[in-house]
C-alpha positions in Angstrom: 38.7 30.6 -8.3 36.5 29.8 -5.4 34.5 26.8 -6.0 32.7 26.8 -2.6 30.1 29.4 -3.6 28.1 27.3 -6.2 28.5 24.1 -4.2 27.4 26.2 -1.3 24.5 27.7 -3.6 23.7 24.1 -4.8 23.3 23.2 -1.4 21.1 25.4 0.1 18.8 24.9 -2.8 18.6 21.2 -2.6 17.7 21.8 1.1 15.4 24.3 0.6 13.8 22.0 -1.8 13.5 19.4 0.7 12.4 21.3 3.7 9.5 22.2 1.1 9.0 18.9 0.2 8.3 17.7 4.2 6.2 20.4 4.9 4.1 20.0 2.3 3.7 16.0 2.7 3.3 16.8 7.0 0.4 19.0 5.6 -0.8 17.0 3.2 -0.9 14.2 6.6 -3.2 16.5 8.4 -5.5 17.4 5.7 -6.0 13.7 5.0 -6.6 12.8 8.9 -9.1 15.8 9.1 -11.3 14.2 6.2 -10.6 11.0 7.5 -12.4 12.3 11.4 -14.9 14.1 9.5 -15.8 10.4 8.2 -15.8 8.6 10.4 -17.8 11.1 13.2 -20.5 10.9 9.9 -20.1 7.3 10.4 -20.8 6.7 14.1 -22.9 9.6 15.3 -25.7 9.4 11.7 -26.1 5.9 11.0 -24.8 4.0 13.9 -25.0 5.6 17.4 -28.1 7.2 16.6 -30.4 4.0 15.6 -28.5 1.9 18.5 -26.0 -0.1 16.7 -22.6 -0.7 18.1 -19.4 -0.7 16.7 -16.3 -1.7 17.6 -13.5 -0.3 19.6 -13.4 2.8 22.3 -16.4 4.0 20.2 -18.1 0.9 21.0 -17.4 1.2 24.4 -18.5 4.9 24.6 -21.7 3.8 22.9 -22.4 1.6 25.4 -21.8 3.7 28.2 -23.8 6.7 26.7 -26.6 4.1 26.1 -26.3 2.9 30.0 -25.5 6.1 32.0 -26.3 8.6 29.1 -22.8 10.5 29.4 -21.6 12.3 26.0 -19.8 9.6 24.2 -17.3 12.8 23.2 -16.2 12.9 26.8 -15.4 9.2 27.6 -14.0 8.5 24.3 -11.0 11.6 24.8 -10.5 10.3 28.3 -10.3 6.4 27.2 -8.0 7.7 24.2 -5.4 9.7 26.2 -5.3 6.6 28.7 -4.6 4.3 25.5 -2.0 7.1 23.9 0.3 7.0 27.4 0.9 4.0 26.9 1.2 3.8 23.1 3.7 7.0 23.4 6.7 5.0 24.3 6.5 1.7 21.3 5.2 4.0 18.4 6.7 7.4 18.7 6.1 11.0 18.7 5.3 11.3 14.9 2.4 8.4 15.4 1.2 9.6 18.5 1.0 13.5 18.1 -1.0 12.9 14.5 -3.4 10.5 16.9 -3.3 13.1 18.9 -4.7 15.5 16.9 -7.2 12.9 14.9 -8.3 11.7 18.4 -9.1 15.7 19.2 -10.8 16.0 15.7 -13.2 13.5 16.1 -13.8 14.5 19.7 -14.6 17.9 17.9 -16.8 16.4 15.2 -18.8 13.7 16.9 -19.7 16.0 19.8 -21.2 18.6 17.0 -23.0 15.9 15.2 -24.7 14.4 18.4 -25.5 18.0 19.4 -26.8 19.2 16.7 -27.9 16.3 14.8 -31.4 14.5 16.4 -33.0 12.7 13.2 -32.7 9.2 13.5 -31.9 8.2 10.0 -32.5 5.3 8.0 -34.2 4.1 11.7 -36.9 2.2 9.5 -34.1 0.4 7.4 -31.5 -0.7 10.4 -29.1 -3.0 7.9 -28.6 -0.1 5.7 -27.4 1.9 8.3 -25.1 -0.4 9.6 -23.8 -0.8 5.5 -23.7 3.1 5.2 -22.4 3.9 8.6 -19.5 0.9 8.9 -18.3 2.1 5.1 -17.8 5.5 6.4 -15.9 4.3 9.5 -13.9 1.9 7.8 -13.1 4.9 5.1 -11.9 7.2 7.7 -9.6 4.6 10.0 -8.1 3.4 7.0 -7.2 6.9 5.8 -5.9 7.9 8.9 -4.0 5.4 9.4 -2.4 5.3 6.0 -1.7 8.9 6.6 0.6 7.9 10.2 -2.7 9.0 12.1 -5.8 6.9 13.6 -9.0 7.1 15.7 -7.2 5.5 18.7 -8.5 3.1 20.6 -8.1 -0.8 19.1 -6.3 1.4 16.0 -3.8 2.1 18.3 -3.1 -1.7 19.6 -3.2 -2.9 15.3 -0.4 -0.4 14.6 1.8 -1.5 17.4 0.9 -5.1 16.5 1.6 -4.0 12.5 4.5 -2.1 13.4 6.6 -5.6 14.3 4.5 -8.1 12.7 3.1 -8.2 9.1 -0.4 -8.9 10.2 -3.8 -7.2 8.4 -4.2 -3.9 10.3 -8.1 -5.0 9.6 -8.0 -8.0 11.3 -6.2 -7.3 14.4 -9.1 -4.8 15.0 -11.5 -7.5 13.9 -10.5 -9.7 16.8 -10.2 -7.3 19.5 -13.5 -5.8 18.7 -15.6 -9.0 19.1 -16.2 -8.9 22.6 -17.3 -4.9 22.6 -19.8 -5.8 20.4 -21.4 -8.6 21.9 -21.4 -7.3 25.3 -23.5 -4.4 23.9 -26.5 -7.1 24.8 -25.9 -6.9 28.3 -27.5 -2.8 27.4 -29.7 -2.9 24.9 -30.8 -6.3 25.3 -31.7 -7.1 21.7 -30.1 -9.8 19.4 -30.2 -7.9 16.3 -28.9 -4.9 17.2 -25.9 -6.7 18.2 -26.1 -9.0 14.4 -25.9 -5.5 13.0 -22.9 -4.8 14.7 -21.3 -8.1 13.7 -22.3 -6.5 10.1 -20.6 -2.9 11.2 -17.1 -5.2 12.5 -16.9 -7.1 8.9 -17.7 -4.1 6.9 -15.2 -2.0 9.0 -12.5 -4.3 8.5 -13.2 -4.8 5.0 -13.3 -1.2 4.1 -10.0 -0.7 6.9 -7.6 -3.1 4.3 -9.3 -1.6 1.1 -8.0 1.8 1.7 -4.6 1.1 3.8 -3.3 -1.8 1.0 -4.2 0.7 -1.8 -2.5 3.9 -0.3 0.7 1.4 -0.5 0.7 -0.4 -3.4 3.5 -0.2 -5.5 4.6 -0.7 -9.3 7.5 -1.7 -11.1 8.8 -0.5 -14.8 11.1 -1.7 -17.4 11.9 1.2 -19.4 14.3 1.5 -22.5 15.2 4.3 -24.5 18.2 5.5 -25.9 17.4 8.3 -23.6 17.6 6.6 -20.5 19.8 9.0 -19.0 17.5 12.0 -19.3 14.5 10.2 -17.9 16.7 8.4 -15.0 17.6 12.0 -14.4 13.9 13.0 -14.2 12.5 10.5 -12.4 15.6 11.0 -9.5 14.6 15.0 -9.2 10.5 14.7 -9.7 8.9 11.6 -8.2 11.7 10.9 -5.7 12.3 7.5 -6.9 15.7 5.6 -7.6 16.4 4.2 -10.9 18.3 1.0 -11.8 20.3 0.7 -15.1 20.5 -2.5 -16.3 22.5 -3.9 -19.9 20.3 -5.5 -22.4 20.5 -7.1 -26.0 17.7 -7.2 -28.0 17.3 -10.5 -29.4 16.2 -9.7 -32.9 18.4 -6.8 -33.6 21.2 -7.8 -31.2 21.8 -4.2 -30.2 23.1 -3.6 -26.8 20.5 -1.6 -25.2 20.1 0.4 -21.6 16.9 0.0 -19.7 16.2 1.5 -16.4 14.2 -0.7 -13.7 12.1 1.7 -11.0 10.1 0.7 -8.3 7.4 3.5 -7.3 4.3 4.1 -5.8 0.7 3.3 -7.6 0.5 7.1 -7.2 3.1 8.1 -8.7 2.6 5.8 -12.1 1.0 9.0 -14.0 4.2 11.4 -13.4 6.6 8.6 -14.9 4.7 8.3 -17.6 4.4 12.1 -18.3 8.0 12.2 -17.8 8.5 9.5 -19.9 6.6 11.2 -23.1 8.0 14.3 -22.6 11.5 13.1 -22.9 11.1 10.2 -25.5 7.9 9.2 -26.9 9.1 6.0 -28.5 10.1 4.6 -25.3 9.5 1.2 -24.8 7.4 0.9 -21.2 6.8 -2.3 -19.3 4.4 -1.5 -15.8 3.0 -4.1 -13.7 2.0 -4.2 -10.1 3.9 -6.1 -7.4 2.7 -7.5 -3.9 5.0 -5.8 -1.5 8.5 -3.5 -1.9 10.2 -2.9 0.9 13.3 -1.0 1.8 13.9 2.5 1.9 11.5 4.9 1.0 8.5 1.6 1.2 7.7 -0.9 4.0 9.9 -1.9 6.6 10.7 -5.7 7.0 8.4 -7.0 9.2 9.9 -10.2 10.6 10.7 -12.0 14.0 14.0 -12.1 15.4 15.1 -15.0 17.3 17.5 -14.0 20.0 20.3 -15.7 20.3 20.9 -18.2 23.4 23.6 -17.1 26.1 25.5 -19.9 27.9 27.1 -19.0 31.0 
């Protein structure tokens, strides 16, 4: 008998299944990056750029130079960009830099149709509600850029190298470095508020930045125990991707040995455990609660410094 063939068969299935599976989350990446430009070019070109207010990073610095020597802000941002992303090319990767790369494009694409075609100035009676508006839709779109491996550039790019080695608020790296952008933005437009209003645009940015990044990675934990724990272990392994732990328990009143399964998972993916678990025992008992931070495989990556160790000659 030639047991190759079904463990051949087997194979090619499970592979199949997971070439499937990385297409379909690299495409889900792009999708996500696309609404994310689309966003953000609402963002800058509607509410900010066009009633003078500055925001930060190479969009700041674009908005200052279209607002000093008038040239398309869609021109010198891709120039500053690719600058930025031969540099970043070497500490973040191919993966990072190619899905900038194309986000970076995007928005070129988007904010050079919106301040083509778009000439109202809106909201240019209420100022501070433009900044609100327009700073919620920035900080919406670089946060879901970046929690889909993508970003605007620009100070994005320095936060994720800075993120990438030290577990430091991705909103507050670009918080810091944007500070001087903003208040040089005087030095052009020569008026106080307008550069308050950016201040406002930073905060909000920033705010809205570690809103949508922490909850894109927030994770849950559950305790689950059924006399089926086998089935839904099983389950769980094969639908959501997630690794189950089985662990021996007695229950103190009826001093039955139980099994119950611990599993760490995404927020996300809280719904499909659940379905899973009342499809295969509805009397399952089901503990959930939300932890600060997982990391390992298949989460976050420890994000600690190294001390090197001293050579003596």
């Amino acid at each position: 008998m030639n047991y190759f063939v079904p463990l051949q068969a087997n194979y090619n299935e499970m592979t199949k299944t997971i070439t499937r599976s990385a297409v379909g989350k690299e495409l889900r990446d792009y999708i996500m990056i696309t609404i994310a430009m689309l966003s953000y070019a609402i963002g800058w070109g509607v509410f900010l750029l066009s009633n003078n207010i500055t925001t930060g990073g190479v969009a700041g610095v674009t908005s200052i130079l279209y607002w000093a020597t008038g040239i398309p802000v869609q021109f010198s941002y891709f120039v500053i960009n690719g600058a930025l992303l031969l540099v970043a090319l070497r500490i973040l990767g191919w993966r990072f830099c190619v899905k900038t790369i194309y986000a970076v494009t995007v928005l070129t694409v988007a904010i050079g149709l919106v301040t083509d075609n778009y000439h109202a100035h809106l909201l240019s009676d209420q100022p501070f509600m433009a900044a609100i508006i327009g700073s919620v839709f920035c900080g919406c779109g670089v946060g879901l850029g970046l929690a889909n491996n993508g970003s605007t550039g620009g100070t994005d790019i320095i936060a994720a190298i800075i993120n990438k080695y030290r577990d430091v608020s991705l909103g507050r790296v670009i918080l810091i470095c944007d500070v001087i952008i903003i208040s040089s933005s005087y030095f052009v437009l020569k008026d106080w508020e307008k550069v308050i209003y950016g201040y406002v645009v930073l905060y909000v940015t920033a705010f809205c930045i570690d809103q949508v990044v922490e909850s894109a990675r927030r994770s849950v934990q559950f305790f689950i125990i059924s006399d089926k724990y086998l089935e839904i272990g099983e389950r769980i392994n094969r639908e959501p991707h997630r690794g189950c732990t089985v662990v021996d328990a007695q229950g103190f009143y009826s001093g039955k040995d139980v099994k119950m399964l611990f599993v760490l998972a995404k927020r996300r993916q809280s719904d499909m455990i659940f379905r899973i678990i009342n499809e295969v025992d509805p009397h399952a008992f089901v503990s959930q609660s939300a932890v600060i931070g997982v990391y390992g495989e298949g989460f976050d990556h420890f994000k600690v410094r190294t001390k090197k160790a001293k050579t003596t000659v």
